[in-house]
C-alpha positions as CSV (number, residue, x, y, z in Angstrom):
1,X,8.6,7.0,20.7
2,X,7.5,3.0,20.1
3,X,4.8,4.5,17.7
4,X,7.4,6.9,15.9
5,X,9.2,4.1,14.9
6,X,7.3,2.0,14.1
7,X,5.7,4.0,11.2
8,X,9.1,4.9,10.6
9,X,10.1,1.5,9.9
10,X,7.4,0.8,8.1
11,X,8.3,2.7,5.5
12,X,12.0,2.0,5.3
13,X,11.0,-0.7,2.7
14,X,10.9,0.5,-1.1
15,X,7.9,-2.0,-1.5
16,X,6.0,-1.0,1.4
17,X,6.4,2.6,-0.1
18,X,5.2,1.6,-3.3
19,X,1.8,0.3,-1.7
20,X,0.8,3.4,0.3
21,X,1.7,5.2,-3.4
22,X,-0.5,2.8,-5.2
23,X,-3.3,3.0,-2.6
24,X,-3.0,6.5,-2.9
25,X,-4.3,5.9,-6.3
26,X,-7.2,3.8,-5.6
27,X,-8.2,0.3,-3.2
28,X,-6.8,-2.4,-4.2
29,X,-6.8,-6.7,-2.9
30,X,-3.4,-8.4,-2.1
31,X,-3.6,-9.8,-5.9
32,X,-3.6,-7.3,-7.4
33,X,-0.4,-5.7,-5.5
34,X,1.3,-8.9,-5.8
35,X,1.2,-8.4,-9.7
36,X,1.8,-4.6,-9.6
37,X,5.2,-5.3,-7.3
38,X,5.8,-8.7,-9.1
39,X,6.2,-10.3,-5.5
40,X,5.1,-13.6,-4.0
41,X,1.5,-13.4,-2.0
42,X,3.5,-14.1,1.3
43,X,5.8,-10.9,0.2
44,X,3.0,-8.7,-0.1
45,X,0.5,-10.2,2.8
46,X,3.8,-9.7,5.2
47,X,4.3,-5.8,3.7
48,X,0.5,-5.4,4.3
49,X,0.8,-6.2,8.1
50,X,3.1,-3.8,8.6
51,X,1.7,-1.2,7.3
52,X,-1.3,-2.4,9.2
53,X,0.6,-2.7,12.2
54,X,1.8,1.2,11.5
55,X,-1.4,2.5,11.2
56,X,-0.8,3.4,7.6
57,X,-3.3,1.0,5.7
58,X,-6.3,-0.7,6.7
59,X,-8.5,-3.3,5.2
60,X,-12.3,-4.9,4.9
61,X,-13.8,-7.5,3.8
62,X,-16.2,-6.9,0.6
63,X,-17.6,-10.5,0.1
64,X,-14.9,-12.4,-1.3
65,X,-12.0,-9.5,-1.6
66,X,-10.3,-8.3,0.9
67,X,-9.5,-4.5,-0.2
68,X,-7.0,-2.1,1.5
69,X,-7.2,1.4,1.6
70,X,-4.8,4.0,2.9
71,X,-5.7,4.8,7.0
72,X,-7.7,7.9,7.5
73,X,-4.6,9.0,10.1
74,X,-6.3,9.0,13.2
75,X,-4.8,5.5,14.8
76,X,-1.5,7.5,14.8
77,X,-0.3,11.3,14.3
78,X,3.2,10.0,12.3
79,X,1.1,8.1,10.0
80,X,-1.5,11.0,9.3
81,X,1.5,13.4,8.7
82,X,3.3,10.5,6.4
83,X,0.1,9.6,4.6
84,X,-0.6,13.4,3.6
85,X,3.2,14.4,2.7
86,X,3.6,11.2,0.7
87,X,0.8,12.3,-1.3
88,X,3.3,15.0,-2.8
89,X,6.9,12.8,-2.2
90,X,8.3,10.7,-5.1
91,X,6.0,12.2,-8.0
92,X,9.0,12.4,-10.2
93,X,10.1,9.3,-9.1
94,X,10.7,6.8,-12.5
95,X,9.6,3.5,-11.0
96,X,6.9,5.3,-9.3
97,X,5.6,6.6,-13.1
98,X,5.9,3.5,-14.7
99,X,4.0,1.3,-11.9
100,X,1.6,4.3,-11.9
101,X,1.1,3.9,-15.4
102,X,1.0,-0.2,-15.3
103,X,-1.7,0.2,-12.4
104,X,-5.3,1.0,-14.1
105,X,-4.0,-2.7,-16.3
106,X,-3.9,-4.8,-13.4
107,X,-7.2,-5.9,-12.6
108,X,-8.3,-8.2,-9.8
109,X,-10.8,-9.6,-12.2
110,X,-8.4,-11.1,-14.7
111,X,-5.8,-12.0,-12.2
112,X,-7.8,-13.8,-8.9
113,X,-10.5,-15.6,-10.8
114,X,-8.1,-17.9,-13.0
C-alpha cells in the first residue's frame, strides 16, 4: 500500500505531471524544466525527487548534465502502469499543447551555459 501511494502522490502535483509529460517527449536536465515550468531550480529539483522517490523518473550523470528520463517501470508496478497510461492521458489538454509546443525551444545549451 506505502508504494501505491506514494506514486499516487507523486502525481497529485500539476507540475510533477507536466515533467513525466515532458519526459515523455524526450530527456531533459533540471534547467531546462525549470524554464519549460517557469519555476525556481529548488521547485523543480524538489518535484524531481519525488518523482524519483516514486519510481517514475530516474537520472544519470552525462559529464556535466544531469539528464532525467522517464523509469523503465520495473522499480514499481503503479509507476509502470502510470507511466504507460499517461502516455495517452491529457493529449487534449491546452497547457499540455502549448508547453508541448514551447519544448523543442528550450534548449539546455542557451539556457545553462550563460
Amino acid at each position: 500500500m506505502k508504494e501505491f501511494i506514494r506514486v499516487m502522490k507523486a502525481l497529485s502535483d500539476s507540475n510533477r505531471v507536466r515533467i513525466v509529460k515532458m519526459l515523455q517527449k524526450r530527456v531533459m536536465c533540471v534547467c531546462e524544466i525549470t524554464a519549460a515550468l517557469g519555476v525556481a531550480q529548488s521547485t523543480a529539483s524538489k518535484h524531481l525527487k519525488i518523482l524519483e522517490d516514486a519510481g517514475l523518473i530516474t537520472s544519470f550523470k552525462e559529464g556535466l548534465w544531469v539528464n532525467y528520463v522517464l523509469a523503465d517501470g520495473g522499480a514499481s508496478p503503479y509507476a509502470a502502469s502510470l507511466i504507460g497510461n499517461l502516455k495517452h492521458w491529457l493529449e487534449d489538454d491546452p497547457a499540455m499543447t502549448e508547453l508541448e509546443i514551447r519544448l523543442p525551444r528550450i534548449r539546455r545549451e542557451e539556457i545553462c551555459c550563460r
